[in-house]
VOGU-3710 file (C-alpha; in Angstrom, 3 decimals, decimal comma):
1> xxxxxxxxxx> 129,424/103,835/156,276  132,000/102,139/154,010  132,898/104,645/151,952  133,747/107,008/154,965  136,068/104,580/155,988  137,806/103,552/152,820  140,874/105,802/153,126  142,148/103,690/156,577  141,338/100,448/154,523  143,285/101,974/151,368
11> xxxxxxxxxx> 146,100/102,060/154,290  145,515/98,820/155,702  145,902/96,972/152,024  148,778/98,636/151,202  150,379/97,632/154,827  149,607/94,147/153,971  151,278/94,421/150,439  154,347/95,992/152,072  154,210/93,235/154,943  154,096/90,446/152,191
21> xxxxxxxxxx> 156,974/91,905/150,419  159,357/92,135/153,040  158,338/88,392/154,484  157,318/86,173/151,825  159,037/84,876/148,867  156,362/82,772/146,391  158,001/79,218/145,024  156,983/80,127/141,895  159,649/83,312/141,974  162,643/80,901/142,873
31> xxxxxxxxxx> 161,707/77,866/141,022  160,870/79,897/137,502  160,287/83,569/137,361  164,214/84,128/139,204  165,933/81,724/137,230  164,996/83,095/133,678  165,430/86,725/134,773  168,600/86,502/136,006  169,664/84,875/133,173  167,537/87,640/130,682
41> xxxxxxxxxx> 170,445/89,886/132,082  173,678/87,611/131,378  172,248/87,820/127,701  171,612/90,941/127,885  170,480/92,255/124,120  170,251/88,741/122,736  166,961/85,876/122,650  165,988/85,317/126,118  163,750/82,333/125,770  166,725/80,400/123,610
51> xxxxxxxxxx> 169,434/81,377/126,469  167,242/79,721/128,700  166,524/76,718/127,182  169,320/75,942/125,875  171,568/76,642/129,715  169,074/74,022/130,802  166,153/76,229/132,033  162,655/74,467/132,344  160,428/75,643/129,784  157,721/76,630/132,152
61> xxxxxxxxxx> 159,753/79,584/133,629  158,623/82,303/132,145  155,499/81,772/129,779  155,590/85,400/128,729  156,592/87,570/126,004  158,740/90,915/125,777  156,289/93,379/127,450  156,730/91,176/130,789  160,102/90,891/130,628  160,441/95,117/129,667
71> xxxxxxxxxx> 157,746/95,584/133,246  159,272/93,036/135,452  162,876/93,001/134,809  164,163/96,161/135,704  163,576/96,408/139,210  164,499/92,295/139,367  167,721/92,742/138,038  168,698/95,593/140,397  167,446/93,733/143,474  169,314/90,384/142,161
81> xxxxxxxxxx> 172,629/92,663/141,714  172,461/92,329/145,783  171,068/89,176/146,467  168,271/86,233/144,992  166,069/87,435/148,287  166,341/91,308/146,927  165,749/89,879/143,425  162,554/89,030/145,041  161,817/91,795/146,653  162,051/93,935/143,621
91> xxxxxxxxxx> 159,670/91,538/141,939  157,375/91,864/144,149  157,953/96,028/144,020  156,870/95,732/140,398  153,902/93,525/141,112  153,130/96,261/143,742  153,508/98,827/141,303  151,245/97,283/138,582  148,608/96,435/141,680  148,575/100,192/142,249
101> xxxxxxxxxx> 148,448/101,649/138,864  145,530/98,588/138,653  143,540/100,019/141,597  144,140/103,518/140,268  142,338/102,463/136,798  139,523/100,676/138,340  139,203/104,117/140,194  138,523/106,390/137,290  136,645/103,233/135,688  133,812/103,998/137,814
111> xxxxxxxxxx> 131,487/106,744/138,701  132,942/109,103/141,499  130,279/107,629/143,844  130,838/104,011/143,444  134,515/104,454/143,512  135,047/103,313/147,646  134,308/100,375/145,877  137,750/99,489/144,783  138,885/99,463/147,861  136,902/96,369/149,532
121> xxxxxxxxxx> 135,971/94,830/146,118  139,295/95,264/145,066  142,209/96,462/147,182  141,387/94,364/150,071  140,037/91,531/148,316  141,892/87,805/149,594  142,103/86,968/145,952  144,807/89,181/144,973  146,452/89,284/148,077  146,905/86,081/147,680
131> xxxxxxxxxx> 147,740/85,772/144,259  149,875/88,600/143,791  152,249/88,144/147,141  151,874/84,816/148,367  150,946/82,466/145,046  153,039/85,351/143,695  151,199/85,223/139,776  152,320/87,979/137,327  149,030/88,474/136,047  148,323/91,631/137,288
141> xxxxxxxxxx> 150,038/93,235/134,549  148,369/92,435/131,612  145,085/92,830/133,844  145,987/96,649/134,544  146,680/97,034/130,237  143,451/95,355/129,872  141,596/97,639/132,184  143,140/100,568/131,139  141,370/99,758/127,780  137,990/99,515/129,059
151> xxxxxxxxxx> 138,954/102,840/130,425  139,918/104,446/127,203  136,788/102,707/125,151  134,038/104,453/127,712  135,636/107,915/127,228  135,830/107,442/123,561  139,038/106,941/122,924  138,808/104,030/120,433  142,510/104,272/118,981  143,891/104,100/122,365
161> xxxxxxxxxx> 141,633/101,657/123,458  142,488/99,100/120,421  146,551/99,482/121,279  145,354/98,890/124,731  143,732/95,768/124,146  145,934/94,791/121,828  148,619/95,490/124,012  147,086/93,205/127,060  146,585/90,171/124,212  150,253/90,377/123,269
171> xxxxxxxxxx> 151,090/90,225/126,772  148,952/87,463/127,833  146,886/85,378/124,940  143,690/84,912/127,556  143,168/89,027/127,526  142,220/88,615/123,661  139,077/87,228/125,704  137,602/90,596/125,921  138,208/91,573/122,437  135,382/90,054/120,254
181> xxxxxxxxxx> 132,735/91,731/122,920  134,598/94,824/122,454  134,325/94,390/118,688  130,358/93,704/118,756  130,055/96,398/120,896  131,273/98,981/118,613  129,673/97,169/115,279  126,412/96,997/116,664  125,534/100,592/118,141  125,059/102,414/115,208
191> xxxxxxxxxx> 126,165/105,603/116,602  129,786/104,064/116,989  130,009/101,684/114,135  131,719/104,170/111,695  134,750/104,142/114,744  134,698/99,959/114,690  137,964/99,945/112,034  140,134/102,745/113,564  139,577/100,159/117,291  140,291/96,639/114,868
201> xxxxxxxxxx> 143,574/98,424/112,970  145,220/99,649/116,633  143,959/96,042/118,187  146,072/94,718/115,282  149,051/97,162/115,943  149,621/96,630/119,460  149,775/92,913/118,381  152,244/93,761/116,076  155,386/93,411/119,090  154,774/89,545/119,031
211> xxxxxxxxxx> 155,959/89,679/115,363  159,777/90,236/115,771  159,984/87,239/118,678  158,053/84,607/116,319  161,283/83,850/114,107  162,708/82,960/118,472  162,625/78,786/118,817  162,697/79,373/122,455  159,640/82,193/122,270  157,725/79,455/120,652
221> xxxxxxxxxx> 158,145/76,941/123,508  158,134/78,530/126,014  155,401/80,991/125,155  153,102/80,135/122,706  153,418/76,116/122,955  152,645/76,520/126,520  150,513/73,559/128,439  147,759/75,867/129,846  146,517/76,491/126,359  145,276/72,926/126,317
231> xxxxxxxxxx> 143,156/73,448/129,098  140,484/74,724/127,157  139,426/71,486/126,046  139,804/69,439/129,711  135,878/69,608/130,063  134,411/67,463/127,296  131,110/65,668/126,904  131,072/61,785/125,211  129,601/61,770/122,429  129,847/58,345/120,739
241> xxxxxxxxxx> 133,543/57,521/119,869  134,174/61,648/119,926  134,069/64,437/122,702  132,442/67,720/122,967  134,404/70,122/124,597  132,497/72,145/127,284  134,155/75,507/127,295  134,721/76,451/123,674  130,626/75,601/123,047  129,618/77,552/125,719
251> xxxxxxxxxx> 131,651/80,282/125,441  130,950/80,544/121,620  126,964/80,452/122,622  127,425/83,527/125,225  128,925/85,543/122,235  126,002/84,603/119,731  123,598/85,454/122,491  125,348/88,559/123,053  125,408/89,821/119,586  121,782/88,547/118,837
261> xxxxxxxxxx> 120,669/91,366/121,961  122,312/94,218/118,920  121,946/97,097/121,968  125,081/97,315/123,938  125,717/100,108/126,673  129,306/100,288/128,407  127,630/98,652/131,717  126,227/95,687/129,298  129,930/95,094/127,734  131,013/94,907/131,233
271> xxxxxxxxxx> 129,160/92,129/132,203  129,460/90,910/128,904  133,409/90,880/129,151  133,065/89,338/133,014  130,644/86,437/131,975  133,118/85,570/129,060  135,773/85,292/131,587  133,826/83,098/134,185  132,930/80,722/131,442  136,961/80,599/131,328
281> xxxxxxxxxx> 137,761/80,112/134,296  135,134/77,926/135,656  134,596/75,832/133,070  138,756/74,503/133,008  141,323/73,573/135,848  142,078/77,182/135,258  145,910/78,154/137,308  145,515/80,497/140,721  146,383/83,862/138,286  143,420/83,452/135,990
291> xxxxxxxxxx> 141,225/84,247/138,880  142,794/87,750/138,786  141,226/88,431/135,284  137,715/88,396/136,822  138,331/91,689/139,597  137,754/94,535/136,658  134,647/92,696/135,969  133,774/91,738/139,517  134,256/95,379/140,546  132,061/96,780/138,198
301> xxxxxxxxxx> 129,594/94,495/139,028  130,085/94,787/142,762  129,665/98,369/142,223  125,902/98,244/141,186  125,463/95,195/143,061  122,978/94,750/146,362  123,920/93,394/149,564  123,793/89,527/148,603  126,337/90,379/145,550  128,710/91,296/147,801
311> xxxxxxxxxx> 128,124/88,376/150,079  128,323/85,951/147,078  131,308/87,945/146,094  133,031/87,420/149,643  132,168/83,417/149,417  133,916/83,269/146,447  136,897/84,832/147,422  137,534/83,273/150,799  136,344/79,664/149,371  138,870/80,514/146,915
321> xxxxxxxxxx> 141,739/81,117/148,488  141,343/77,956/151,116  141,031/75,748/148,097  144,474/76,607/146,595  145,689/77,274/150,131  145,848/73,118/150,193  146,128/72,981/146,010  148,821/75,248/145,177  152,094/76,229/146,362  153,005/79,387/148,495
331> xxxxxxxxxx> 155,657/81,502/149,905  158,810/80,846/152,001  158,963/82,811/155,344  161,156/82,265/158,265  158,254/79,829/159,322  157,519/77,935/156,359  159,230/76,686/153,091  155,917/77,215/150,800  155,986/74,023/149,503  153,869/71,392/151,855
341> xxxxxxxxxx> 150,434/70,148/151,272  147,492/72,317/153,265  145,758/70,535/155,773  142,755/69,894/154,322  141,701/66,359/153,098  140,342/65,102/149,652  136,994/65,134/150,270  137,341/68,801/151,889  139,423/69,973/148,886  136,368/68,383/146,961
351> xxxxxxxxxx> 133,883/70,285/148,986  135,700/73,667/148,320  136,340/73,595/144,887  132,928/72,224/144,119  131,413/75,885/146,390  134,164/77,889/145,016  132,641/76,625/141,723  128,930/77,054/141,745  130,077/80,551/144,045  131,572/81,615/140,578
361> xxxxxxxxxx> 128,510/80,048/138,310  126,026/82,361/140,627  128,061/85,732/139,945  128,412/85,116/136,537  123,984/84,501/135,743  123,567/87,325/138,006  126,012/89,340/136,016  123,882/88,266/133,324  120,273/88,698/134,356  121,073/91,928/136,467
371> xxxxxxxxxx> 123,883/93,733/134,688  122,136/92,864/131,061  118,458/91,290/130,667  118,064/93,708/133,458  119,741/96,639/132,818  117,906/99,753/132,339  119,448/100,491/128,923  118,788/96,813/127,457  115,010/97,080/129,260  114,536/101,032/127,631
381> xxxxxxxxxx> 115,885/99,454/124,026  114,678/96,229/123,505  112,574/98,060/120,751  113,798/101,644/118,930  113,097/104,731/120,831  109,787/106,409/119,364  109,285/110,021/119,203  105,842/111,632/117,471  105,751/115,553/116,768  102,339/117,152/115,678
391> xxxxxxxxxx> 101,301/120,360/115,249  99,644/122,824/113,106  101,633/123,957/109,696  104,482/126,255/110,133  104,672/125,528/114,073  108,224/124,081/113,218  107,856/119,900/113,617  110,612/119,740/110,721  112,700/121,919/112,586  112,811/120,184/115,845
401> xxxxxxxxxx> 112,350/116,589/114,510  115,761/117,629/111,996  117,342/118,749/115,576  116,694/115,569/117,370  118,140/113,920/114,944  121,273/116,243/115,419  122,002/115,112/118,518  120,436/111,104/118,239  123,127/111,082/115,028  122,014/110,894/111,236
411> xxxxxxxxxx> 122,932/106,596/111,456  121,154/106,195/114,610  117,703/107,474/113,412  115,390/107,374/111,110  113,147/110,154/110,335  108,920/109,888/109,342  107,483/112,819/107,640  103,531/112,758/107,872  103,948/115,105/104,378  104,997/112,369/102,033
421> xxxxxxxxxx> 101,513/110,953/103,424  99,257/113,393/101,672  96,612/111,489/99,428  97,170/114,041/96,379  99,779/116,006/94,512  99,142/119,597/95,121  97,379/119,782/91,380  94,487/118,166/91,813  91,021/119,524/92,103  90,220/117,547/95,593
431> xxxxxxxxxx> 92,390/120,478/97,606  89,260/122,669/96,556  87,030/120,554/98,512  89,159/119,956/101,704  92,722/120,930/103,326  95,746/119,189/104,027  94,739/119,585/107,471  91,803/117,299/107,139  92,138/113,575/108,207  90,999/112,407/105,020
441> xxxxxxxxxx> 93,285/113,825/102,750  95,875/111,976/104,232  96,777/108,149/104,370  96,846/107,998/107,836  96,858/104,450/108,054  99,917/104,076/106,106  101,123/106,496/108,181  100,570/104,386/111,631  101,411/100,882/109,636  104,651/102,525/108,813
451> xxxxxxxxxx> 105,906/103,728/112,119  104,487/100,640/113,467  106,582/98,574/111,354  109,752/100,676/111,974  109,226/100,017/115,870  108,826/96,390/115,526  112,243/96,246/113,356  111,067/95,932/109,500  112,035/97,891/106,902  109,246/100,185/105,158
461> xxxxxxxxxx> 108,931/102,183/101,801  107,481/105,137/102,348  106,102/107,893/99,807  107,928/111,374/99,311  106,121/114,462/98,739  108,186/116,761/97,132  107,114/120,521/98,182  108,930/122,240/95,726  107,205/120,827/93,139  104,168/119,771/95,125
471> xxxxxxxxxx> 103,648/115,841/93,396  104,820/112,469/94,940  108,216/111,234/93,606  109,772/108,553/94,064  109,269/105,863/97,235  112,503/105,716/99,156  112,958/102,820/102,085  113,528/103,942/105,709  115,197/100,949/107,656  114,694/100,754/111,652
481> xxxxxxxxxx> 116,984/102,122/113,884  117,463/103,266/117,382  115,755/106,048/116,942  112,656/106,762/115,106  111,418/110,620/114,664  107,646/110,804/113,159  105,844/114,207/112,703  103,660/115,456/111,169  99,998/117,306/111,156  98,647/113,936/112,765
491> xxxxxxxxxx> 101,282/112,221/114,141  99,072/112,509/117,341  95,797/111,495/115,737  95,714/108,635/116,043  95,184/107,396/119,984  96,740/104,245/118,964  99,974/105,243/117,643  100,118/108,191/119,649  100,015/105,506/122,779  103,415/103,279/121,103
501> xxxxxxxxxx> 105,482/106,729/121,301  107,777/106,605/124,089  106,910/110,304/123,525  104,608/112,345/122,069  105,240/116,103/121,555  103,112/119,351/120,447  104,144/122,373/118,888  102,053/124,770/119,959  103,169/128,204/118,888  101,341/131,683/119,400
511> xxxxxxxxxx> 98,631/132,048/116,082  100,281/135,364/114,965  104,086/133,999/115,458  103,164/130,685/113,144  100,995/132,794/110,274  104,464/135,628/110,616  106,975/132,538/110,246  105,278/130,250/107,576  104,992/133,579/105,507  108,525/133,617/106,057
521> xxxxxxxxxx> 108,684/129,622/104,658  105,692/129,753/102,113  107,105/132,800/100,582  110,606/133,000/100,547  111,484/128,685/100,357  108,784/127,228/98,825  107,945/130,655/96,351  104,417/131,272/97,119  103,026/134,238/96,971  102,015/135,826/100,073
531> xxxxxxxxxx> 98,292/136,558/99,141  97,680/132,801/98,648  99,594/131,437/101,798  97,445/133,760/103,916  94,247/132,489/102,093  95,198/128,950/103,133  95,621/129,888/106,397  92,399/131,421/107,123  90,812/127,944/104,867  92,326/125,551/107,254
541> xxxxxxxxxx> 91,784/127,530/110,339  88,741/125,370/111,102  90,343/122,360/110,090  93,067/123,499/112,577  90,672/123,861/115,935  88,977/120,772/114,570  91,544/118,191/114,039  95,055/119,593/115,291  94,535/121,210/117,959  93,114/118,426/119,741
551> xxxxxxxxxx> 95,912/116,133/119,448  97,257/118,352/122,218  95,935/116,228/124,843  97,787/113,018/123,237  100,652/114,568/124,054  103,377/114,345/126,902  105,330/117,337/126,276  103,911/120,423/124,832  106,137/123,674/123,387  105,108/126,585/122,459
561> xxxxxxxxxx> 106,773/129,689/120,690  105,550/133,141/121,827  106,857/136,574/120,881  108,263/139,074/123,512  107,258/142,128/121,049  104,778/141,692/118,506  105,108/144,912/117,493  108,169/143,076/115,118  105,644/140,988/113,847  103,963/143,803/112,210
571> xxxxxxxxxx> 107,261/144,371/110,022  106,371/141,331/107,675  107,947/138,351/106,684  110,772/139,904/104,893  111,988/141,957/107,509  115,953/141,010/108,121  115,446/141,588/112,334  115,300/138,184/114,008  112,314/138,224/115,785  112,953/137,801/119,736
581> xxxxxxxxxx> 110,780/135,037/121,247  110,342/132,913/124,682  109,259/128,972/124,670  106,289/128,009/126,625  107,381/124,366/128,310  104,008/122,348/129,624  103,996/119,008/130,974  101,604/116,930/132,444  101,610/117,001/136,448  102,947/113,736/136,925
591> xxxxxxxxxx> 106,059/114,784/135,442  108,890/116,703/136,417  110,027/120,587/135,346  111,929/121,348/138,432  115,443/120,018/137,127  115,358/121,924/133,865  114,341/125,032/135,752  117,127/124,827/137,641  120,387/123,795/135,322  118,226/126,342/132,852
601> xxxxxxxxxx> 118,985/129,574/135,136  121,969/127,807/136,922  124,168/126,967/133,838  122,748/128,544/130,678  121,560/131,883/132,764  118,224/132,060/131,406  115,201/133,393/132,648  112,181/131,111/133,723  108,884/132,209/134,601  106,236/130,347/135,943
611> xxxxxxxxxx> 102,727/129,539/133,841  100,000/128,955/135,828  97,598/126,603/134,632  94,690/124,152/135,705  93,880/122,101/133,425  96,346/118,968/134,788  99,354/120,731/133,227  102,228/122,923/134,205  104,125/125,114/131,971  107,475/127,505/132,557
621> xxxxxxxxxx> 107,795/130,460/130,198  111,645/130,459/128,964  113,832/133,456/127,910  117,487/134,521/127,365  120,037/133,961/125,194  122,363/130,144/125,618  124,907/129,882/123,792  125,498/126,263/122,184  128,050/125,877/124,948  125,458/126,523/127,201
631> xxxxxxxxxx> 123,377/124,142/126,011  126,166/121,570/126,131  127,129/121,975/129,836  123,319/122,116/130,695  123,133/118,586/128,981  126,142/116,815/130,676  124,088/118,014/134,142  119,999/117,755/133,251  120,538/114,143/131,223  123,775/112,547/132,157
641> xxxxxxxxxx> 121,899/109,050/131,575  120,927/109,773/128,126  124,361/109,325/127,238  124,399/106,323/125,991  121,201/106,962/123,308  123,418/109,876/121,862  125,379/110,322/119,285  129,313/110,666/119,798  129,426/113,866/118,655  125,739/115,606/119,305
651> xxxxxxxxxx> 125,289/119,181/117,241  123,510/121,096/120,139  121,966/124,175/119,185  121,750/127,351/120,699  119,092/129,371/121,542  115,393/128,080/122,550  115,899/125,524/119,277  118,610/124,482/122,314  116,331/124,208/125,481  113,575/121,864/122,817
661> xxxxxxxxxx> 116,094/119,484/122,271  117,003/119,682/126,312  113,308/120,049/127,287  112,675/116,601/124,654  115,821/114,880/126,394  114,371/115,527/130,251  110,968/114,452/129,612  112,106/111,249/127,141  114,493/110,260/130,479  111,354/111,013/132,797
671> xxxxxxxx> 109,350/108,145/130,634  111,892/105,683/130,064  112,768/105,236/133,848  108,725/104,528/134,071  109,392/101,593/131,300  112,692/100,821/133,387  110,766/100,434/136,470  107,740/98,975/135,164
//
């Protein structure tokens, strides 16, 4: 119902802003922010800070650096060319203008559905009302910079995002809050930890337009020597003849307990950033305008948030505002001068900061336990993704498993070949007596200790068989990552391991298409001769029906390669015509085929038949020709919440190798919202 009614309370906000402008006038703009304005233009070109200080100006007039004065003096001086009361007014036009370009950025910070959000989270929220037109804070500004980071960092932009944040920190010292979650975020997800210096080097540069106002005397007093950066250390603890102070400890503990999760998603940055804030804020005498730095992070929460957040939410901001209502000064209207006490008494002012307190304390945990311990992405990741691929020789597990890892990114995942596992080099005289195919001729329990190992975070050395030569070389180490790929003739074998993957896959393919395309391997990679790859076929054929075939029924996705003409098949191995297939897609019936049916023929125009089948599972028969754009636009729609497992720049590939990696995406989504909702 909300949402169809946001635009008239969009209009309604901004007809309270506009009222507020035209009636009010906060003490704080005639008793500091006027004074040193005006006076920024009678020294037009030359230290603004030192002017004021030394024509008598209190040092607490304007706390801020050159970025405020270049965003709040323009349209001050051409209202104070007129008059001190339109010198107001066009203060309050730029704070208007900053709340709007604020609103607009928490806008296209959220999804399109949660974006009526803004509007009663934000736009309509008593807290910046109040602070913005009748406390009349400047904070807004560096709020909106800050923002527009976040903003920039979820799309990717990390350059921007580091001037951005940068930018917000040179405005306002307290923004630099946000930065060391944004720096753990991008040093601990692997898939964005090569961008983490190009974000820390533009951090530094938009920094860099303190530098030239350091060498100011007055820039130093009034700005960085400020009393509010004491405040910090108000709360302490006795302890013996020294203190403890309150906030720095427990703000430093949130980060370590942050960093020690290692598995950030935008949403759990989010809440990170918020909590960081709230610690802050609650735990100082923090000024009106600091409360202001908690909306990004209380909309985004707000956004995902039941029916009690947003009743929590609305405590906090009316208890709030009736607190500093009797705490803080105003604005002058034709009825009031702004300045007198509010009518409430000690105890009452007592009361209310004491629920405005614990209001704040109660958004903050549940920003913690719901928007990280229980977020779906820290839930799915609290170990690496596991993937197992099995199938028969030649069915093409090194193809798909190298494909996955295409689009999981080479640093996010690590990679398990059930090869380097075989007992013998290809040499010795045991191969006479059994196949590669056989259980026994493989350490299989190396195999499962190894992946095992992986998935509980340890580093393994692993054997590498080397097929060119056919011996064992040298062990190499495989270190745990997000992702871990194991295939292999039995990665399914085992009904142990094949129960820790968060999927298991078969390959499947048609007899004739696999005995056509490992001729194609045997022969022309690996420089066999024909004659003796189809002898080990036929050898291992029982092996095959004995002990791969069975791992089919381990698995939870099943694909299968099938020729449209196997009259092409009959051409041989060397033949240079690419040999036109369709891929069989089975899944068991308690999962879902319907939404890669449909962005399949919708988006990437392919055909899809129907398989039937009765055996518990149900299979689609795919054809056509997708492009690798095709396969790109079909991702963005069929897995939109895999997003955050991918790599920034995921190699799709075109073709049916295309619809595997889709079909393995769909299905791993499918089983990790069971684990989410489990």
């Amino acid at each position: 119902m909300f949402r169809h009614h946001a635009g008239r309370a969009f209009a309604l906000g901004l007809a309270l802003r506009l009222l507020l402008v035209a009636a009010a006038v906060p003490v704080v703009y005639a008793q500091w922010f006027l004074p040193f304005l005006a006076n920024a233009w009678h020294v037009f070109g030359v230290d603004p800070w030192t002017a004021f200080l030394a024509g008598g100006g209190a040092p607490r007039a304007f706390p801020y650096g050159p970025l405020y004065l270049a965003a709040f003096a323009p349209l001050t001086g051409l209202g104070l060319l007129v008059s001190a009361r339109w010198g107001a007014v066009g203060l309050s036009l730029s704070v208007l203008a900053f709340d709007l370009l604020l609103f607009a950025v928490l806008r296209w910070l959220l999804k399109p559905e949660h974006r009526w959000t803004v509007v009663y989270a934000y736009w309509l929220s008593p807290i910046v009302l109040y602070i913005n037109y009748w406390h009349g804070q400047l904070d807004v500004f560096p709020v909106a910079i800050m923002t527009t980071g976040f903003v920039f960092l979820r799309e990717r932009h990390f350059g921007r995002a580091g001037v951005a944040f940068g930018l917000a920190t040179a405005a306002k010292m307290s923004m630099g809050i946000a930065i060391p979650f944004v720096w753990m975020y991008t040093l601990a997800a692997r898939r964005i930890r090569a961008k983490a210096p190009r974000l820390i080097a533009a951090n530094l540069l938009g920094l860099l337009v303190l530098l030239p106002c350091l060498a100011s005397s007055g820039f130093r007093t009034m700005v960085l020597e400020t009393p509010e950066r004491d405040k910090a250390f108000s709360l302490t603890i006795g302890y013996g003849d020294h203190l403890i102070y309150v906030m720095p400890v427990v703000f430093l503990a949130l980060l370590i307990a942050i960093w020690r999760m290692r598995r950030f998603n935008f949403a759990i940055l989010m809440n990170a950033v918020g909590m960081g804030f709230f610690v802050l804020f609650l735990l100082t005498p923090a000024s009106p305008g600091w409360s202001l730095w908690l909306m990004p992070f209380l909309v985004f929460h707000l956004a995902r948030g039941s029916r009690s957040s947003w009743l929590l939410a609305a405590a906090f901001a009316v208890v709030f505002v009736l607190f500093h209502a009797g705490a803080s000064s105003g604005a002058a209207t034709l009825v009031a001068d702004g300045q007198g006490a509010g009518p409430w008494s000690p105890r009452t002012m007592n009361l209310l900061l004491s629920l405005y307190v614990a209001a704040g304390g109660l958004i903050a945990f549940r920003m913690g336990l719901n928007g990280v311990v229980r977020d779906p992405f820290f839930r799915a990741t609290r170990r690496p993704l596991v993937l197992g691929i099995a199938g028969d020789s030649g069915a093409g597990k090194d193809t798909l498993a190298a494909a996955l890892g295409q689009v999981f990114g080479a640093n996010a995942t690590s990679q398990v070949s059930g090869d380097d596992y075989h007992s013998w080099d290809r040499q010795k005289p045991m191969w006479r007596a059994m196949t590669h195919l056989h259980p026994a001729a493989n350490d299989l329990r190396r195999f499962e200790h190894d992946i095992m190992a992986l998935r509980d975070g340890h580093v393994v050395e692993v054997p590498h068989y080397d097929h060119r030569v056919g011996r064992m070389t040298k062990p190499h180490r495989i270190a745990p990552t997000d992702v871990i790929v194991a295939s292999g003739l039995h990665a399914l074998f085992s009904p142990e391991l094949a129960a820790a993957y968060d999927l298991g896959i078969f390959l499947d393919m048609d007899r004739g298409l696999r005995i056509f395309l490992k001729l194609q391997r045997d022969t022309l990679v690996r420089g066999h001769h024909a004659k003796t790859v189809l002898a080990s076929i036929e050898r291992r054929e029982p092996d095959s029906q004995r002990f791969i075939e069975p791992q089919r029924d381990h698995a939870g996705l099943v694909l299968s390669l099938q020729p449209l003409d196997r009259h092409q098949l009959a051409a041989g191995p060397t033949s240079a015509a690419p040999i036109r297939m369709a891929l069989r897609v089975s899944v068991r019936q308690n999962r879902d085929l319907d939404r890669l049916t449909r962005i399949l023929v919708s988006i990437a125009g392919m055909t899809i038949l129907p398989v039937e089948r009765s055996d518990g599972w149900q299979t689609i028969e795919v054809s056509g020709a997708a492009t690798t754009n095709d396969i790109i636009a079909a991702s963005r729609r069929l897995v939109p919440e895999m997003a955050d497992f991918l790599s920034l720049t995921p190699q799709w590939q075109e073709g049916l190798i295309g619809v595997m990696q889709l079909a393995v995406l769909d299905q791993l989504s499918q089983a990790l919202a069971t684990i989410r909702e489990s």
